[in-house]
ROFILUM-104829 format. One line per 5 residues: number of its first residue (from 1); for each residue x, y, z of C-alpha. Coordinates in pm, 1 decimal. Each point is the difference from the previous one (the first is absolute). Layout:
residues N
NUM	X,Y,Z; ...
This chain:
residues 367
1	-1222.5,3126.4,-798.8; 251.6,47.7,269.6; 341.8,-13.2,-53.8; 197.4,-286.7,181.5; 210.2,130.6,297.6
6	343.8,-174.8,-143.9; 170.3,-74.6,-255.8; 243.6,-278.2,-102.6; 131.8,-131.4,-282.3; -62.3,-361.2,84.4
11	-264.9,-143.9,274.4; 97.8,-323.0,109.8; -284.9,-178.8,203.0; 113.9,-271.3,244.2; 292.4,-51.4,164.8
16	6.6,-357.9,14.3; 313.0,-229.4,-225.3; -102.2,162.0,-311.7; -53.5,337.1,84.1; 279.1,25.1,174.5
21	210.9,-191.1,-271.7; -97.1,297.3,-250.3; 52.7,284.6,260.7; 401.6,-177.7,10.5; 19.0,49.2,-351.8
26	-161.2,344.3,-53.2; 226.0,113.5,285.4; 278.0,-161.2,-230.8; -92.7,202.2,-282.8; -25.1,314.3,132.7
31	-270.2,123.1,89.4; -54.5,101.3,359.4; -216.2,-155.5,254.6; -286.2,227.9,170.4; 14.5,223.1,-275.2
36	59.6,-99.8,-318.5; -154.0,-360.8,152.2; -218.7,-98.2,202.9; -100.1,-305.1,142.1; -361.9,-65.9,197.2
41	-45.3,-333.1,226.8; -303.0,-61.7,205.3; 145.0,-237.6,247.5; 62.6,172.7,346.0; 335.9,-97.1,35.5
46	265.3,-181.2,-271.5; 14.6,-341.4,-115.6; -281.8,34.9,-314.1; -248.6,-286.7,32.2; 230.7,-205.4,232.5
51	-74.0,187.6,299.5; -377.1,-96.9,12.1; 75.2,-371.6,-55.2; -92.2,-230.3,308.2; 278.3,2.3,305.8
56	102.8,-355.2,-55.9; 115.9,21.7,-310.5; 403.7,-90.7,-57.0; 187.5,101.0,-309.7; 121.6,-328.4,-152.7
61	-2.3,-151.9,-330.2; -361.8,-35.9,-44.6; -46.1,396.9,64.0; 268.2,132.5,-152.1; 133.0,375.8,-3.5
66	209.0,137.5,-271.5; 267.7,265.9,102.6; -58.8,323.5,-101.4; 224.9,174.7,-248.9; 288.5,135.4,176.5
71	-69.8,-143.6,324.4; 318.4,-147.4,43.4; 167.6,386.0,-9.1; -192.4,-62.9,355.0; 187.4,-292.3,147.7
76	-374.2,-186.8,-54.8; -138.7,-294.0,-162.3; -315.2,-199.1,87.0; 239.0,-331.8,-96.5; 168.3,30.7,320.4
81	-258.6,153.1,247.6; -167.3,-130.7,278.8; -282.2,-252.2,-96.3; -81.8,-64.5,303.6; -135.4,367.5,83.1
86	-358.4,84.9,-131.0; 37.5,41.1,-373.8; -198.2,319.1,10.0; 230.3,179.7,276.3; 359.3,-98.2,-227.2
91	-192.2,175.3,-343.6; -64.4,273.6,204.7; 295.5,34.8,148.1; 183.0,-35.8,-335.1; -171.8,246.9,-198.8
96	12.0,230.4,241.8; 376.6,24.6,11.4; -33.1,18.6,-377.5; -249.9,293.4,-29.2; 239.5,191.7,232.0
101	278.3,-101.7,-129.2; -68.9,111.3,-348.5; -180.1,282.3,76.5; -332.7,-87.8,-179.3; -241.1,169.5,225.3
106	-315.4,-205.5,-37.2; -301.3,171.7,103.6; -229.9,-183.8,204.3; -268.0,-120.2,126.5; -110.5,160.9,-325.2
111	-289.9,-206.7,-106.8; -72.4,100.7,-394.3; -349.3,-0.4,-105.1; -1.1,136.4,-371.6; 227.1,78.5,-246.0
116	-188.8,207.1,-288.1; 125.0,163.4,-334.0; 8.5,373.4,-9.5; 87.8,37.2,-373.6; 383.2,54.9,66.1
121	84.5,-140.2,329.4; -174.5,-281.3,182.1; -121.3,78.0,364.2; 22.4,-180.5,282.6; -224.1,-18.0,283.3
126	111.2,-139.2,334.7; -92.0,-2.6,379.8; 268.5,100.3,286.7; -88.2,28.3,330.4; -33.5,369.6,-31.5
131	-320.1,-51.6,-265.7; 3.6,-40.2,-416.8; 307.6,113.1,-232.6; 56.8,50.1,-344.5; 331.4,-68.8,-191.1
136	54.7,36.9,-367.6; 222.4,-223.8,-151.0; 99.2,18.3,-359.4; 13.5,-389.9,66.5; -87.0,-257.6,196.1
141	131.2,-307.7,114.9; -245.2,-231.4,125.2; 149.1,-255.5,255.0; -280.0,-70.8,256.7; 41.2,-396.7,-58.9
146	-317.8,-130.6,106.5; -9.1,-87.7,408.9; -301.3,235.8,-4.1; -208.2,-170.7,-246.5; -85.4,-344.7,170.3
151	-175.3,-244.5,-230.7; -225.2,-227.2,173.0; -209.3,-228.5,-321.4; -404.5,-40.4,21.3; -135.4,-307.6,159.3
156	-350.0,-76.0,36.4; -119.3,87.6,378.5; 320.6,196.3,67.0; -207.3,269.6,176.3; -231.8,-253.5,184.2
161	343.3,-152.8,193.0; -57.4,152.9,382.8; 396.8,-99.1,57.5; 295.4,240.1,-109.9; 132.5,47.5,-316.4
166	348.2,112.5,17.6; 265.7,81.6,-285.7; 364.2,28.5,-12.0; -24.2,312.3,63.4; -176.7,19.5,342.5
171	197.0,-324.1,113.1; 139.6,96.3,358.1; 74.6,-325.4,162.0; -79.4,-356.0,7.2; -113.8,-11.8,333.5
176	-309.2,245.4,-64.2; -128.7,-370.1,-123.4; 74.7,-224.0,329.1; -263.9,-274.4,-3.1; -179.9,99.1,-334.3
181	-87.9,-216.4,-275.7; 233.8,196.7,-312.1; -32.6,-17.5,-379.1; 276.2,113.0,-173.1; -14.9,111.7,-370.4
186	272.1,73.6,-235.1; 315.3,-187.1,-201.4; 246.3,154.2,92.9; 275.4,125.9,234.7; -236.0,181.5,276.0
191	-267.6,-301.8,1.0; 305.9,-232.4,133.7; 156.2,265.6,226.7; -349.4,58.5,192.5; -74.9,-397.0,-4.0
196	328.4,-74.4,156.1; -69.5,263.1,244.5; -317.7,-67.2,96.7; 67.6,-366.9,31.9; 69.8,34.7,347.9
201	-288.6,173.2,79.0; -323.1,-27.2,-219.2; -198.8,-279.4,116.6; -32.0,-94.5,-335.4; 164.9,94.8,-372.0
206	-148.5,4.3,-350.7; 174.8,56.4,-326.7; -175.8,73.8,-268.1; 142.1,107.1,-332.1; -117.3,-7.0,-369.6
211	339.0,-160.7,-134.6; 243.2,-254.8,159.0; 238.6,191.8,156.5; 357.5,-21.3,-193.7; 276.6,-127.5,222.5
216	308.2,93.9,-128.9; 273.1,-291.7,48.6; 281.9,306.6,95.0; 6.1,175.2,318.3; 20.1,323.3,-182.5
221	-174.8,197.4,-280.4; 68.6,-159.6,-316.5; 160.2,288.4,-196.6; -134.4,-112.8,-358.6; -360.6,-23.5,163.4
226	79.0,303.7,124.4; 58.0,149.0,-363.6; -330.5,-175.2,-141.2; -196.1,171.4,260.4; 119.0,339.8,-76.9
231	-54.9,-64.5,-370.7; -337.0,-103.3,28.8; -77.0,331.4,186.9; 146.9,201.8,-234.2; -140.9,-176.6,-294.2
236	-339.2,74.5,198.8; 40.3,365.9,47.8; 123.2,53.1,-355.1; -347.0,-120.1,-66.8; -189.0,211.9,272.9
241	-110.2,-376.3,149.5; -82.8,-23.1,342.4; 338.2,-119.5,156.9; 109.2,-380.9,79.8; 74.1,-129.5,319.8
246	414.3,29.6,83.4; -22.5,-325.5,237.3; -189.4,-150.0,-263.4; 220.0,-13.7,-217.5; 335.8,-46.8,211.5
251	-155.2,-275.1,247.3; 123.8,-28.9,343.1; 309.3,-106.4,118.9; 59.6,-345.1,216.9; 151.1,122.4,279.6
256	111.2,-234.5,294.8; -337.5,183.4,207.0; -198.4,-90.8,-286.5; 145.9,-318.5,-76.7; -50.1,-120.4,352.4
261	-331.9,163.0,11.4; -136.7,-213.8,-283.6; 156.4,-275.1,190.7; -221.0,-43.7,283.2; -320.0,93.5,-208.7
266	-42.6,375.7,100.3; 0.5,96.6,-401.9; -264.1,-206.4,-104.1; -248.4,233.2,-274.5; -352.4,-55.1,-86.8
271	-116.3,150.9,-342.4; -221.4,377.8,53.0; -296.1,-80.3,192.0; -398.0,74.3,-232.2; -84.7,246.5,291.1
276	-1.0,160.5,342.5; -262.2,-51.5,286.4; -82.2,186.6,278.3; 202.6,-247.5,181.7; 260.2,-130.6,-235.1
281	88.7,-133.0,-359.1; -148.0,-230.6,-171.8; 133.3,-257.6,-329.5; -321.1,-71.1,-208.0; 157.5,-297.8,-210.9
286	122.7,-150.9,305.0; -265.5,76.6,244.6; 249.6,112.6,243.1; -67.8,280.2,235.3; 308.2,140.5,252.6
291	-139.8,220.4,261.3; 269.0,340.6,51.0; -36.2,342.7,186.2; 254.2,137.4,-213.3; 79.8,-11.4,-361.7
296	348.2,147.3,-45.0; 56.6,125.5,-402.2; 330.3,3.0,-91.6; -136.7,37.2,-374.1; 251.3,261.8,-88.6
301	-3.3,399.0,-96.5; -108.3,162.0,-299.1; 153.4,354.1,-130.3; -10.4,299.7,183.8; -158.0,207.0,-287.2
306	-302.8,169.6,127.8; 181.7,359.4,36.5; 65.0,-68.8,-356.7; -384.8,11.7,-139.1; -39.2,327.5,-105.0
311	316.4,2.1,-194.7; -245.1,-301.6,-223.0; 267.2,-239.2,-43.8; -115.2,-336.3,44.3; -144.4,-207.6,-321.0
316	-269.6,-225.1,-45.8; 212.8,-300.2,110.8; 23.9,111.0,346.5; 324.3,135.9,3.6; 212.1,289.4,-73.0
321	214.9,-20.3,-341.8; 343.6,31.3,110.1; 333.0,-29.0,-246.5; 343.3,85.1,106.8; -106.8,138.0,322.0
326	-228.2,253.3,-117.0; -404.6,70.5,-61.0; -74.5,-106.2,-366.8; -249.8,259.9,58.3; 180.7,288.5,158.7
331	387.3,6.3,-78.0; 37.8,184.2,371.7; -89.9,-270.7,250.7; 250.8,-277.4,51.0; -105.2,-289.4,170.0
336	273.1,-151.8,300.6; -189.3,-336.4,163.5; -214.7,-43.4,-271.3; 72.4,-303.1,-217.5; 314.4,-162.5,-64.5
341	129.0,287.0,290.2; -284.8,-101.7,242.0; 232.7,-205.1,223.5; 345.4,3.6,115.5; 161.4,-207.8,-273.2
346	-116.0,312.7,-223.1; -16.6,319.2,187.6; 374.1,54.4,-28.1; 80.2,-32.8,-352.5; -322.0,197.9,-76.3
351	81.5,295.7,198.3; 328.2,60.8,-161.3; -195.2,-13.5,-323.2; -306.6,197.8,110.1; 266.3,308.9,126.3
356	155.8,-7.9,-328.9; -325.4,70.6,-164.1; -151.4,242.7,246.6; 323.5,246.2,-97.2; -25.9,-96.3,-357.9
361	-346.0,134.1,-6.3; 33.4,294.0,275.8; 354.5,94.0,-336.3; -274.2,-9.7,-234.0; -251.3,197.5,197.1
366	303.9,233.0,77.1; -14.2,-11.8,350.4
């Protein structure tokens, strides 16, 4: 067995909110980054999963972004910047100034594929641009979030449909669907945005979802909803469960868009449709068919794990057992974006928590 070519203390992979919070905090407590740290992000440029979301997309308070720890040392905050640049471009920018700012030295693209256990030390396997790398890491921080896991659900005649499918993930622009019949599926905050966007352009617009959406009478995210959300995902990964739904459980808030949106009839749902044709969907109770060349899924993301598998973590209940941060299983992986940390009304608190532990174990390892 080869021996990895570095080694670190602590491997922190993804350098999106949560991987960056934890990075802060490590920093904080000592230990150095690019040596006694270090932190791998796929993404070709800053900004996490932000910088691959669709062009149009505004920060507001529908798609809100939590400061990062010690941004304000920076003269920063997302509260006051421009939301009327591309949302992706201000992230970016943001993190960018805070990577260099505080010296973290994020490796990337660094794309990790496996992360295996050598008896001692846990290896990590990545790709650069200059081939395959190891890095041993006494332990790991997972953070990848879950942009590249894209969960698209099962219907019947879903490979028969000779239209597009298209997730929020390869979302570009609205106007890639001038003049085309659209069905859009999904709750939540990205099935409104790409409605109201393609309003002016789809020829027609379908909105299929398997629960009412939940209007939320503020403008804002209600902060209590908030807090029930979080501890139903922690609840779930204490359990190793498969993980619920943020947006499901926080709703959507009524903006004055949205507001005048369901107004003048754009937001009107229809319950999931029985199945897909080759030329549309199709509502077997109702006998209802809509013809569409594209089906756009904005069904949501499920956990970035599969770099994880060797390491055998995840139970029977389709998820990974996760309590105070950590791997039920294996005391030396934290998890950062993964339950009640898996968006950005978590990430912060949980990275100052998740540093504290990674030098609490690296004392009792002696490093």
């Amino acid at each position: 067995m080869s021996e990895p070519d570095l080694t670190t203390s602590c491997v922190v992979i993804g350098a999106g909110q949560a991987g960056l919070s934890v990075a802060f905090y490590l920093r904080r407590l000592g230990l150095e980054p690019g040596e006694e740290f270090v932190v791998l992000d796929r993404g070709p440029r800053t900004g996490g999963a932000w910088q691959h979301r669709w062009e149009a997309l505004r920060l507001g308070s529908a798609h809100r972004v939590n400061d990062l720890p010690g941004m304000d040392e920076l003269g920063l905050s997302f509260e006051t910047a421009d939301h009327h640049a591309p949302a992706r471009e201000v992230v970016a920018d943001y993190y960018a100034q805070y990577e260099e700012h505080y010296g973290l030295q994020v490796v990337r693209p660094a794309t990790v594929t496996r992360v295996e256990d050598l008896g001692g030390p846990l290896r990590v396997r990545f790709q650069t641009e200059n081939g395959e790398l190891e890095l041993a890491g006494s332990t790991i921080v997972n953070a990848t979030g879950t942009w590249g896991s894209p969960f698209v659900p099962h219907y019947p005649g879903i490979r028969d449909f000779a239209g597009r499918h298209v997730h929020t993930a390869e979302y570009t622009d609205a106007t890639d669907f001038v003049d085309q019949d659209v069905v859009v599926v999904g709750a939540g905050t990205s099935a409104i945005g790409f409605i109201l966007e393609l309003e002016p352009h789809a020829r027609s617009i379908t909105w299929a979802t398997r629960r009412p959406p939940q209007f939320l009478d503020e403008a804002v995210l209600n902060l209590e909803a908030a807090e029930k959300a979080v501890a139903a995902q922690d609840d779930a990964a204490r359990a190793g469960r498969a993980l619920p739904s943020i947006v499901s459980g926080t709703g959507v808030p009524r903006t004055r868009r949205i507001q005048a949106a369901v107004d003048r009839g754009v937001l009107e749902y229809r319950p999931m449709f029985d199945r897909i044709e080759v030329d549309g969907v199709r509502w077997d109770e109702f006998d209802v068919f809509q013809p569409a060349q594209a089906i756009v899924w904005a069904t949501g993301f499920r956990p970035e794990l599969r770099h994880l598998a060797p390491l055998k973590l995840r139970e029977k209940e389709g998820g990974v057992t996760v309590a105070s941060h950590h791997s039920e299983r294996d005391p030396r992986i934290f998890f950062a974006g993964y339950g009640p940390s898996a968006s950005t009304i978590g990430a912060n608190r949980a990275g100052r928590n998740i540093a504290r532990q990674v030098v609490a174990t690296l004392s009792k390892m002696g490093r």
